[in-house]
N, C-alpha and C positions, 0 to 999 in steps of 0.2 A: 715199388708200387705193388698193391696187391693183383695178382692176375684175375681174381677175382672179382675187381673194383667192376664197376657198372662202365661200361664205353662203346662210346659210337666212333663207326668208321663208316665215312660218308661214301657212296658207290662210286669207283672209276667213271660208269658213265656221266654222272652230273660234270663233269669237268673234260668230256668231249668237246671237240670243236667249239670252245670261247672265242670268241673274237680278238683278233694280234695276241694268241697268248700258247706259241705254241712250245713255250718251253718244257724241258723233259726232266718228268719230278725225279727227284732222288731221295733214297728212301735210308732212313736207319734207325736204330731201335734203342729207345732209352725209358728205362724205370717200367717194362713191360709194355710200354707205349710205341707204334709206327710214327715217329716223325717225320715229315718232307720236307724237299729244301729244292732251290732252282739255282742251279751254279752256269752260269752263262763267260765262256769269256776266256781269256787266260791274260795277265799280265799279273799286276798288282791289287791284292785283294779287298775289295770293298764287302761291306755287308750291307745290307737294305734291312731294318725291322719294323712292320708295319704293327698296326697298334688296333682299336678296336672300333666295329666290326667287320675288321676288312683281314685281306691274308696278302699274301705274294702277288696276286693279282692288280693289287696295286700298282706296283712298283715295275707295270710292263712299259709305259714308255720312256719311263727312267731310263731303263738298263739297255735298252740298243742306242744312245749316244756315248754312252759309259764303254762298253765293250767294244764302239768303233774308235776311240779314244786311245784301245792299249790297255784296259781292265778287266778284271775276272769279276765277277757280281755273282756276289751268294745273296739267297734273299728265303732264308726260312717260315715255315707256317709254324707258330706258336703251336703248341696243344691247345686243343679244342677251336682251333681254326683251318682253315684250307685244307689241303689233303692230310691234315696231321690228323694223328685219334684225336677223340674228343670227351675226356670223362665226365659224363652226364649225372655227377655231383657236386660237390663243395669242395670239391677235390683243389681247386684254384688256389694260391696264396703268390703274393709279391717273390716270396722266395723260392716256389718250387719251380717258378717265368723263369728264375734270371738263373737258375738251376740248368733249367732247359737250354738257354742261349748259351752258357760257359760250357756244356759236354758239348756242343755243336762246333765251339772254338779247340775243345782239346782233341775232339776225337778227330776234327781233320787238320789237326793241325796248324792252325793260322798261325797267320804272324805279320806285323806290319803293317796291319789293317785299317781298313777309312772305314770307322762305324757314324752310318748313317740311320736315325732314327727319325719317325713321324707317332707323335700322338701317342699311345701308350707304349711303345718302343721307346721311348723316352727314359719313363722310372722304370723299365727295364733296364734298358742297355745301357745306360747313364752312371746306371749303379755299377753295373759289369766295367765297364769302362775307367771306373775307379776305384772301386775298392775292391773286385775281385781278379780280374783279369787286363789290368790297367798294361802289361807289358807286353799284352798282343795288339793291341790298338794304338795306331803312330797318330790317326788324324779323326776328328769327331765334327760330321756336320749335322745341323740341327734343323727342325722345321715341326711349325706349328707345333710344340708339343714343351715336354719340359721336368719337372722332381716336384713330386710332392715334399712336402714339411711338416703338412698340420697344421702350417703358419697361413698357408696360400688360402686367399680369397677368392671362395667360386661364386660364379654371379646366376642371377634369375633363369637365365638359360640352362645353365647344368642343373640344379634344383628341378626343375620341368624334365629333363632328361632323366634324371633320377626316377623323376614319380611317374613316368611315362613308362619306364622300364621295368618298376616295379608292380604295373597293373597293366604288361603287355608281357607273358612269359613266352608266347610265339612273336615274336620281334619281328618286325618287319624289315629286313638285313638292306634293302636295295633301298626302299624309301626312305631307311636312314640314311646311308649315304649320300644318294641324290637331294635329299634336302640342304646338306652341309657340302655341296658342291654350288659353282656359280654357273656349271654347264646344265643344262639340264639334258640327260642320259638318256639316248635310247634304250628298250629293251634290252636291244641284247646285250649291255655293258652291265644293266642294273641286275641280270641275268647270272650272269660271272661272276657279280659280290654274293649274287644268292645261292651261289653251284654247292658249296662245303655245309648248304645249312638248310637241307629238304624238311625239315620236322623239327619241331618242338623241343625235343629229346636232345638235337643234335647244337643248343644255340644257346647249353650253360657259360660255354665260355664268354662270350657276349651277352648273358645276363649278370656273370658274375664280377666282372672284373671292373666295372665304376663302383662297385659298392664296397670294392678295396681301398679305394684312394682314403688315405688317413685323413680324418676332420681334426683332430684335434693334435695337439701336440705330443702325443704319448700311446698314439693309435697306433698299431703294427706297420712298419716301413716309414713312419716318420723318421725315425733317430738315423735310419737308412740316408731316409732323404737326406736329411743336414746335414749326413758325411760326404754326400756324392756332393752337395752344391758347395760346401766348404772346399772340395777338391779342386771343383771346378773353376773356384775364384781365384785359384793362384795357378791353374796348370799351363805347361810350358807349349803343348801341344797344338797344332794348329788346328783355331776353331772354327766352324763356317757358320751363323747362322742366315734360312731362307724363311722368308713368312708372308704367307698367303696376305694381301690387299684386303681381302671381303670374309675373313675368318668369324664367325661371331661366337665360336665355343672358346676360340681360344685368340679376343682378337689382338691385331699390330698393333697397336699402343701401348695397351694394357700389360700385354703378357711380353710380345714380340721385345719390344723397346726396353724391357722391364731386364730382359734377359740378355738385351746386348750391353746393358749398363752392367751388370753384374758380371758377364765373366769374357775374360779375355779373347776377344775376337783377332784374329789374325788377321780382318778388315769387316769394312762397312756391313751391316746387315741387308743381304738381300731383298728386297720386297717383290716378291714374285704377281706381278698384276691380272686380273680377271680369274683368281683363282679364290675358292672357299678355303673350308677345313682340312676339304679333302684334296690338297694341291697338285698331289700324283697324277689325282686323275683329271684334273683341271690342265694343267700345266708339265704334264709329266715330261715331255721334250726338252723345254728349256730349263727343268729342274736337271736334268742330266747333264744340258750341256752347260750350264750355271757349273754344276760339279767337276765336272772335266777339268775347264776351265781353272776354276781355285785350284786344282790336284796339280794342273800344270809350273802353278807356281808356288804350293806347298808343300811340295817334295823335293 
């Protein structure tokens, strides 16, 4: 990357004293960029990738059943999310993500890993998971989220979202999530979705990344897509899917159901109840111990 590229780096204070979030960032440096990461734990390695617009923050009441279980839980900030830099251009592409998440696997090393994905973590790590670093990941669980194709039908909801984001360049980071939540959030939680994203300037990465998902069949990351879900329909590996009851971006029937018919589940799909889109933060306890739980009899 250019050192000269245009980038924000959001201040250590906005991420003072957040509420249950007192994990200690860990920092390291790729393509001229500060990426962070939260490694909590020591056993057997999980990854957490959260998707968009949320960061690591997510994934706080996941990872204290996980870690009391016997787990190590890494849970990175993308670029242009959470404490990661954030290049405030066009800088974004499918490839340069999953770029980002494969130096995070090599440079520390993983190996044997439970890659857990929500929401754009998904045609992230989905892809990483099979076509680029398919031999560090033992186990894959899933929720709310999924591979584009070019094929996938987006409904009335994500079209609004679209046009909503694209005549909203200062994004309202908390009120989105709270909308696509079934809790409804105090301040101070909706506060910590909003800590990585004080300005305008700092919130391309969440303007730019639904305008990636390929429409058509020959759009960039499509031909991606149809190789990760081709993968996916015959892999030997054990799969988990969890999904939200009250999803409507991405709801249980449609998508959820759609997704346990196609690829090999090592059992039933979870349906995590009273939970939205965003199930972490709805459900994050029992999404942990849901994972435990499978880990205990998928290893």
């Amino acid at each position: 990357m250019d050192h000269d590229r245009s980038m924000y780096r959001t201040p250590d204070e906005r991420f003072e004293n957040l509420p249950s979030f007192g994990f200690v960032p860990h920092y390291r440096e790729w393509e001229g960029m500060r990426l962070a990461h939260i490694d909590e734990g020591e056993g057997s390695t999980i990854v957490l990738l959260h998707g968009v617009p949320t960061w690591s923050y997510l994934w706080r009441k996941v990872i204290d059943p996980l870690v009391a279980a016997g787990h190590r839980c890494i849970a990175p900030d993308l670029p242009g999310f959470g404490r990661s830099d954030k290049p405030t251009d066009d800088w974004y592409t499918y490839d340069r993500l999953l770029a980002s998440l494969v130096s995070l696997f090599e440079e520390l090393d993983l190996s044997d890993v439970t890659l857990v994905v929500h929401d754009w973590g998904g045609p992230i790590g989905l892809r990483a998971a099979t076509t680029e670093i398919a031999d560090r990941i033992s186990r894959i669980a899933i929720m709310d989220s999924g591979l584009f194709t070019g094929h996938q039908k987006m409904g009335n909801a994500w079209q609004a979202f679209r046009n909503f984001i694209d005549a909203t360049p200062d994004l309202p980071i908390g009120m989105l999530v709270n909308a696509a939540c079934v809790t409804d959030l105090p301040p101070e939680i909706i506060a910590g979705y909003e800590a990585p994203f004080p300005s305008q300037e700092s919130k391309a990465g969440p303007r730019s990344l639904p305008a990636l998902i390929p429409q058509t069949p020959d759009a960039p990351g499509a031909i991606e897509g149809r190789a990760a879900v081709e993968a996916l329909t015959t892999d030997s590996r054990p799969i988990l899917l969890l999904w939200a009851d009250s999803d409507m971006i991405l709801p249980l029937e449609a998508t959820g159901r759609a997704m346990e018919q196609a690829f090999p589940v090592s059992e039933p799909l979870h349906v995590i109840k009273a939970a939205g889109h965003f199930l972490p933060e709805d459900q994050g306890k029992v999404i942990g111990e849901t994972i435990a739980d499978w880990l205990s009899r998928a290893t």
